[in-house]
C-alpha positions as CSV (number, residue, x, y, z in Angstrom):
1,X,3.3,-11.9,-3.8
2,X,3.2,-11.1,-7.8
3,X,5.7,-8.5,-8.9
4,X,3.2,-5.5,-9.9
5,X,3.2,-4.7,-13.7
6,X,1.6,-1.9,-16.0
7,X,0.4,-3.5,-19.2
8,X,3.9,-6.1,-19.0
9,X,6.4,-3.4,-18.0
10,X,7.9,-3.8,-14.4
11,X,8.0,-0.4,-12.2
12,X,12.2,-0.2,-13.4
13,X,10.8,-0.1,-16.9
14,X,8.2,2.4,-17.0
15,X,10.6,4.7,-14.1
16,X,13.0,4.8,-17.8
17,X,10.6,5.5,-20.1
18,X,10.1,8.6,-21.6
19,X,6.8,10.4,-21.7
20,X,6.2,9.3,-25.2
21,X,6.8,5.8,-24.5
22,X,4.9,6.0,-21.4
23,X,2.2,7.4,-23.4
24,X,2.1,5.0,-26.1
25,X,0.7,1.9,-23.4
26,X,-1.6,3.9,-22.3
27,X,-5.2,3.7,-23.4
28,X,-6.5,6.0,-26.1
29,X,-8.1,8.9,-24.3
30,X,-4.9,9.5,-21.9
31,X,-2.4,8.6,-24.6
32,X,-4.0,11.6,-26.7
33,X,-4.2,13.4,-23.8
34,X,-0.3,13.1,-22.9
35,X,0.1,13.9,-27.4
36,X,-1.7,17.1,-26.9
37,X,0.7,18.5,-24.6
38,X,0.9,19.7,-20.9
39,X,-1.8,22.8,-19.8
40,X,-0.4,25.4,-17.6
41,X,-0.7,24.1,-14.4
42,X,-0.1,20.7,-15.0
43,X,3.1,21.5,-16.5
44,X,4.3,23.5,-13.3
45,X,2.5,20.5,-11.2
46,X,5.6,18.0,-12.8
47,X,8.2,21.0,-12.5
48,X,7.9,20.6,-9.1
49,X,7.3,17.1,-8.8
50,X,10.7,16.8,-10.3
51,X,12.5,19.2,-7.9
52,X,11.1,16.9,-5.3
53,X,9.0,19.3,-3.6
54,X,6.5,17.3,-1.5
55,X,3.4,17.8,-0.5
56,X,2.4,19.8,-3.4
57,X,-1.2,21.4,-3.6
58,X,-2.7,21.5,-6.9
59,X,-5.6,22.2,-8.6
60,X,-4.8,19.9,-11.5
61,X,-7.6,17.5,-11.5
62,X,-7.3,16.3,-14.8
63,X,-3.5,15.8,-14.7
64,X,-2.7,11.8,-15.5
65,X,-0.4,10.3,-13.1
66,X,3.3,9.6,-14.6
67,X,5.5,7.3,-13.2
68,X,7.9,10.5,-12.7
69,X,4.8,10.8,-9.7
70,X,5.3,7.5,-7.4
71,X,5.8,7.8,-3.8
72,X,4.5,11.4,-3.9
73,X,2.2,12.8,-1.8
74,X,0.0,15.4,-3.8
75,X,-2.7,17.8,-2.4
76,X,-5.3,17.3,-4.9
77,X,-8.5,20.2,-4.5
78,X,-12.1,18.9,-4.6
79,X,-13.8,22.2,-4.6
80,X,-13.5,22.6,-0.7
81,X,-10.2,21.5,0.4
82,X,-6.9,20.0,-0.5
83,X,-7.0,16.2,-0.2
84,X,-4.0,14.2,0.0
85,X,-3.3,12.0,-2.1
86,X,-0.5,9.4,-2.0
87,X,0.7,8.1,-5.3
88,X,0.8,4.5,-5.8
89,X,1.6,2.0,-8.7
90,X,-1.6,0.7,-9.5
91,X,-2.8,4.5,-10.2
92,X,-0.5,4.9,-12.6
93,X,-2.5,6.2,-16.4
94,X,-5.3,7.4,-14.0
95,X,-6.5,11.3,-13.1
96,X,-5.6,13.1,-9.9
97,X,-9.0,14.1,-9.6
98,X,-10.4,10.4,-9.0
99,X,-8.8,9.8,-5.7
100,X,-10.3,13.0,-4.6
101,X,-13.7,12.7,-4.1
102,X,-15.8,16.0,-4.6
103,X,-19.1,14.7,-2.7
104,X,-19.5,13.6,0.4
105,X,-22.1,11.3,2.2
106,X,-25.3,13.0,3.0
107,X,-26.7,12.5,6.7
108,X,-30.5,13.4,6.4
109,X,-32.2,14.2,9.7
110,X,-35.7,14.9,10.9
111,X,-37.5,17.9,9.3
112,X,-37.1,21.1,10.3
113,X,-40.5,23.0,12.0
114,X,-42.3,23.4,8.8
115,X,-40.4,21.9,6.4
116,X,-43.9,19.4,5.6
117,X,-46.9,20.1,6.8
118,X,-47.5,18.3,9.6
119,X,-44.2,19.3,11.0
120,X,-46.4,23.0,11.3
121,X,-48.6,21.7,14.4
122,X,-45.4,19.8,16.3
123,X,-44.7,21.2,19.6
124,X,-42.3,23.7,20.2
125,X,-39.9,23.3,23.8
């Protein structure tokens, strides 16, 4: 099995790299992302990612996963609940908000009495 590899760094690489370097591999619209700086609660998201406080709970959907974030387990909120999320290399430059999913499948069933019209004349028991 292939060693895995972010854009030709190794995980020992980018686990050294600062936040600027880490930046600077990524694709545009993270990379200015990362430039513009950290909001509120992402910044106190990594605080306690680096005190090694696991699970955490966030709602910090738009946070881009660091390599500072492997082998964490994350609580991501999708509007209902918190959703865990485990963080694993090939996620790395992506959002926290993609791995948890805000819709789920719909299960239709029959129509309710009168929901169409014929439903109206259907036999009550």
């Amino acid at each position: 099995m292939a060693e895995f590899t972010f854009y030709g760094k190794t995980l020992e690489e980018l686990q050294k790299m600062s936040r600027e370097e880490f930046a600077a591999i990524l694709p545009s619209r993270q990379r200015r992302s990362l430039k513009r700086g950290f909001t509120h609660p992402e910044a106190k998201l990594l605080g306690h990612i680096e005190k090694n406080k696991s699970p955490l709970e966030t709602h910090a959907r738009e946070m881009i996963i660091l390599p500072v974030m492997l082998d964490k387990t994350i609580r991501v909120h999708n509007g209902r609940e918190f959703m865990n999320v485990i963080i694993r290399p090939e996620m790395l430059g992506h959002r926290l908000g993609e791995f948890a999913m805000t819709r789920r499948e719909v299960g239709h069933h029959a129509p309710g009495i009168g929901a169409t019209r014929s439903s109206a004349h259907m036999s009550v028991k």
